[in-house]
C-alpha angles and dihedrals in degrees: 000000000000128000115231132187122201119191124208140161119298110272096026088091094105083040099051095042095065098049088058092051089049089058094050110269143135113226113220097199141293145248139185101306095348130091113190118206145172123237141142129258086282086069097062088072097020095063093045091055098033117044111082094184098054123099095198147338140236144179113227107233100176139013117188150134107268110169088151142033094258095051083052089051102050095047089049094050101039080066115110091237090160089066097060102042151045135254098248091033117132117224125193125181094222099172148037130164112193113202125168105336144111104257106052115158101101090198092060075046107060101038092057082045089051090039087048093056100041100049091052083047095048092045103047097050088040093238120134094200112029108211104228096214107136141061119337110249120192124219117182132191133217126179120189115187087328098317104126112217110190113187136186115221112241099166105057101187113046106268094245091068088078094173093253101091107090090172128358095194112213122358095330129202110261118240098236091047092048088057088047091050088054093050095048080058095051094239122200125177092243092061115100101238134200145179112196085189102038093168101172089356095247098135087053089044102045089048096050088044081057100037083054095038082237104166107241088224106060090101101065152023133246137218096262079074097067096042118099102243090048118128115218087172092061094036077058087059104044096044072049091056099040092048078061093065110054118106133229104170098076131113102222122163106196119160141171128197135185133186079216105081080202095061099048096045076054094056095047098053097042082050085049093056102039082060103042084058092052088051099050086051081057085047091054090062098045093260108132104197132119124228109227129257123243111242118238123180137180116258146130098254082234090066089058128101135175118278098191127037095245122019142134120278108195133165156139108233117203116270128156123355089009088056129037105236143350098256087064085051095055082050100047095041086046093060094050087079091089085064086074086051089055106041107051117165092029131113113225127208110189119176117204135157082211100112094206097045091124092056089049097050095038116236133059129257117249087229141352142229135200111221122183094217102194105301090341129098110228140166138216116237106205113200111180120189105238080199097063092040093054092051087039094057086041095053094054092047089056084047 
């Protein structure tokens, strides 16, 4: 049984975590933008093809005290790293994160983590200078009040870059934090869905690769790929298995609209590869059939209106570098509020990193959520409409 660490955005942990218990696996505990779990040699690509909240994922490969350099030293060296490389592999410490413990300059760190692994390397294959020659392997460190975690890096480019986004135009959402806005909204595929401000289209994509239980990662491939105890005959049977698993029989309404022609005809083409992908991992297990594509159109978000009585507004307004100051964000935000006027009935779920946004739109959000957005602090504005509760509630206690 192996010991994986996933890492997300702060705040995803609960999110990320269940999506690590629906595919089968125990977690192990969590930190601050970390979620540790247990799984079997499957995992190691699973996770990586399968979560769509994790930013990345490692194999632990070690798990000890270190309150001085010599302690550091001796866990990184006591791991097998001959077991897991090449003789001509090239291994950087890219990483290391310092949090309450006694030895706390990541540089001093990483230069004993990079010394430890070398010199087992260079012992056990008898080589006093390794050439470095093959393929660029990652190792990151993480103390936490003086517990070492020292993790392999199975996953290479961050998750949320799946393989479908040809161009994502200005500051766009990332993937991952586009899934965890839809599960903050408690998303489901019946729901009517739409992004006022679709950009690259990723809010309307994540949310059609999870209406149709399409694997992000089906784009792409991952480092694992590229290490020497890897099995490419067991990552066949489980894209195999995940292609299974996709589903084509569903009613799902998901659209996307702009006031910018270019970024709808971006959308659409980035929409148009994330499903071509899922219909080519059908295609790998002799089912013939399309996903369909979500439908943008171009539009000034006050020409809108509501096309069903009760449905999902959400969206990432521009702000900062997507919009030029903040005075064109108050009055942008400031005209949103017919929004409100044409959607009736519908809940809203708007992100932004612009502190007064609620005095701008007018009216404030039923509850808020702070969303680290990439390397902004942002935070999600939750609008329910008290209407459609209210049916809703009556309707059960007719059922």
């Amino acid at each position: 049984m192996n010991t994986l660490v996933a890492l997300c955005a702060v705040g995803a942990e609960k999110i990320l975590g269940n999506e690590i218990k629906q595919l089968g696996y125990k977690l192990a505990g969590n930190a601050s933008g970390r979620v540790f779990f247990l799984g079997d040699d499957g995992a190691l690509f699973r996770a990586n093809l399968c979560l769509r909240s994790a930013d990345r994922v490692f194999l632990q490969m070690a798990a000890f005290t270190a309150d001085n350099f010599d302690d550091l030293f001796e866990g990184v060296y006591a791991v097998n790293w001959h077991d897991f490389f090449k003789k001509d592999a090239k291994i950087t410490v890219d990483k290391v994160r310092c949090y309450k413990s006694r030895l706390n300059s990541e540089h001093a760190v990483q230069g004993v983590v990079q010394k430890a692994i070398y010199k087992k390397l260079g012992e056990r294959w008898n080589m006093s200078t390794l050439p470095e020659s093959g393929e660029s392997y990652a190792v990151r460190v993480y103390l936490n009040e003086n517990t070492a975690h020292v993790l392999l890096d199975l996953s290479g480019l961050p998750l949320h870059k799946r393989g479908y986004r040809a161009d994502g135009g200005a500051a766009p959402l990332r993937e991952t934090v586009a899934f965890v806005l839809l599960q903050e909204m408690l998303w489901r595929r019946k729901t009517p869905l739409h992004d006022p401000f679709c950009g690259s289209g990723t809010i309307a994509i994540e949310a059609a690769l999870y209406a149709y239980n399409v694997a992000p990662g089906f784009g792409r491939q991952f480092a694992i790929e590229k290490l020497p105890f890897f099995d490419a005959r067991r990552a066949s049977e489980i894209r195999r298995e995940e292609a299974a698993k996709i589903r084509t029989d569903v009613e799902v309404r998901i659209t996307g609209s702009d006031i910018d022609a270019e970024a709808v005809a971006r959308s659409r083409k980035n929409a148009e590869y994330a499903c071509v992908t899922a219909g080519r991992a059908l295609q790998s297990i002799g089912i013939d059939a399309k996903i369909p594509r979500p439908d943008f159109i171009q539009a000034d978000f006050a020409e809108l209106s509501a096309p069903y009585e009760h449905g999902l507004i959400l969206c990432n307004p521009p702000y900062g570098e997507r919009l030029g100051d903040e005075q064109q964000a108050v009055q942008l935000y400031k005209r949103m509020g017919v929004l409100r006027d044409n959607f009736t009935g519908w809940n809203f779920g708007i992100i932004t990193a612009h502190r007064k946004f609620q005095e701008s739109f007018g009216k404030y959000a039923n509850l808020l959520k702070d969303v680290k957005a990439g390397s902004l602090n942002t935070t999600l504005y939750v609008y329910t409409d008290s209407t459609a509760d209210r049916q809703k509630a009556k309707h059960q206690q007719k059922g």
